[in-house]
BALOBA-1460 file (C-alpha; in Angstrom, 3 decimals):
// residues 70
<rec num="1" residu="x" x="-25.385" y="7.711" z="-9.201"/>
<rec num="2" residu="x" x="-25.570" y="4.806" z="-6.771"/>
<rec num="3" residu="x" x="-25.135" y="5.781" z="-2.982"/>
<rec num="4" residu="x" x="-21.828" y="6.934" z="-1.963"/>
<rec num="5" residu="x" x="-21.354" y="5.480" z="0.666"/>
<rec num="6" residu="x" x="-21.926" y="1.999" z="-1.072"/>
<rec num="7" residu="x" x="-19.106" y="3.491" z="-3.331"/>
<rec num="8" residu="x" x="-16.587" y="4.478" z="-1.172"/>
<rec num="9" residu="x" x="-16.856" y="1.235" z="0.824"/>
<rec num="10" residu="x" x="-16.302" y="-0.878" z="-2.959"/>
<rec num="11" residu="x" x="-13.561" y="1.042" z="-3.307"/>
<rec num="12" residu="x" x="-12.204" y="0.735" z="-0.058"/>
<rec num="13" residu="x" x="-12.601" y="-2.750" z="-0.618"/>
<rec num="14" residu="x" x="-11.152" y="-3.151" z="-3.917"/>
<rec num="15" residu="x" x="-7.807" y="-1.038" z="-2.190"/>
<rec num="16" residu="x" x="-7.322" y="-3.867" z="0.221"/>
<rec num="17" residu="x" x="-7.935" y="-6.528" z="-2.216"/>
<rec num="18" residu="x" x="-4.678" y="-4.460" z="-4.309"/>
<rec num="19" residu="x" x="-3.219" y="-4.504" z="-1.444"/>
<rec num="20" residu="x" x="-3.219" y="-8.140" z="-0.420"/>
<rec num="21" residu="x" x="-2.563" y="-8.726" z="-4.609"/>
<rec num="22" residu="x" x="1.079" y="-6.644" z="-4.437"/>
<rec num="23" residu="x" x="1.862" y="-8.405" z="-1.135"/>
<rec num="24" residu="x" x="2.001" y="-11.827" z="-2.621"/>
<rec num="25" residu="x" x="3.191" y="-10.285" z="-6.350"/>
<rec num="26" residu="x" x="6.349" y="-9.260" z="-4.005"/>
<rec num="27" residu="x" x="6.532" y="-12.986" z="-3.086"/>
<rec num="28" residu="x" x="5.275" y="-14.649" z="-6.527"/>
<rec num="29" residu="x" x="8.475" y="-16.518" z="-8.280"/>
<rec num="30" residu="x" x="6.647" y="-17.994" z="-10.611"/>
<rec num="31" residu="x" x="5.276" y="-16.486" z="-13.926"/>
<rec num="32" residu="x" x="2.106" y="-17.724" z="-13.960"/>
<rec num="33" residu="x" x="1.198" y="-16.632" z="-10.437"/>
<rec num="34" residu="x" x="2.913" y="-13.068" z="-10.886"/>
<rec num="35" residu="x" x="0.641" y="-13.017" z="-14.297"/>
<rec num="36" residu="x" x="-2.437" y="-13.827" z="-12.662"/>
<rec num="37" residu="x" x="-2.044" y="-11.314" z="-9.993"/>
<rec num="38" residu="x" x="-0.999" y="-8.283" z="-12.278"/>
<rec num="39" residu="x" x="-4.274" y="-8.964" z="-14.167"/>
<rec num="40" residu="x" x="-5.868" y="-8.826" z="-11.245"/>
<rec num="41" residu="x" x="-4.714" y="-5.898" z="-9.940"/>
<rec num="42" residu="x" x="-5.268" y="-4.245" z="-13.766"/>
<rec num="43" residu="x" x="-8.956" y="-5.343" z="-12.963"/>
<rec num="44" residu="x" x="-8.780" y="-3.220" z="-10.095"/>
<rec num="45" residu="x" x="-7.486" y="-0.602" z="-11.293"/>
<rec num="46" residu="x" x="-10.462" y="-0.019" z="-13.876"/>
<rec num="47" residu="x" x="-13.040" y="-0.338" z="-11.101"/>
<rec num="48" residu="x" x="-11.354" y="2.167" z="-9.055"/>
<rec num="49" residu="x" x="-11.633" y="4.545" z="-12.277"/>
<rec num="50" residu="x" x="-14.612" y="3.967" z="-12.645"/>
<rec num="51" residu="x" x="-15.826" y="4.830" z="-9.199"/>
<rec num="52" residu="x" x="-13.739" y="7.604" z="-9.171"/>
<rec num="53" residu="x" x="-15.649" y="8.806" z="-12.098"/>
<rec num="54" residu="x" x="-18.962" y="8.218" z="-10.778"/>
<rec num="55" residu="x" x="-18.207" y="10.264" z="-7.749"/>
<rec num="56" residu="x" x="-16.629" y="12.916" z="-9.825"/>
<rec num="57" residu="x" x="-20.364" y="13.222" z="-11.088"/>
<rec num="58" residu="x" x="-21.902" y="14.254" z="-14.141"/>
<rec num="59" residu="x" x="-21.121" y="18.004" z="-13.600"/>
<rec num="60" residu="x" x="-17.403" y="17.861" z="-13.490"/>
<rec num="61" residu="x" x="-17.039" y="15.040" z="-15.711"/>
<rec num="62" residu="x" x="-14.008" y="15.295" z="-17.975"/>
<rec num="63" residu="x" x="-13.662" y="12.915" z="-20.878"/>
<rec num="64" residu="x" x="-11.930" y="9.933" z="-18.878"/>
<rec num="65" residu="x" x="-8.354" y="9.499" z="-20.077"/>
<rec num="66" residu="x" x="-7.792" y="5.578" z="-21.256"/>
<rec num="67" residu="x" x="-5.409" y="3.948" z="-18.536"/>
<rec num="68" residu="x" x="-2.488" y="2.581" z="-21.070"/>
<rec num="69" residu="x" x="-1.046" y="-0.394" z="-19.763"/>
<rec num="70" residu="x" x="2.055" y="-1.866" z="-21.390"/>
């Protein structure tokens, strides 16, 4: 497991960055820019899970439910 506190402050990081992403999505009008920053925020969304998972640790690990996206 990499140092936690590196991994709390990705996370943290990756948070604002989904932030700043549904601040503009509210303002997108266009369909290629709301596109573009849905995916982005789906790529966020995966790291987060997996950094939640690494600091669930190896002892409670439960096999990680797939995020289904429609």
């Amino acid at each position: 497991m990499r140092n936690r506190r590196h991994t709390l402050l990705w996370m943290k990081d990756l948070l604002e960055h989904m932030s700043q992403c549904h601040d503009q999505l509210q303002w997108a009008s266009d369909d290629p820019t709301q596109a573009f920053l849905a995916d982005s925020l789906i790529g966020d969304l995966v790291e987060c899970q997996k950094l939640c998972e690494e600091l669930r640790g190896p002892k409670n690990r439960r096999p990680a439910r797939e995020m289904v996206l429609s």
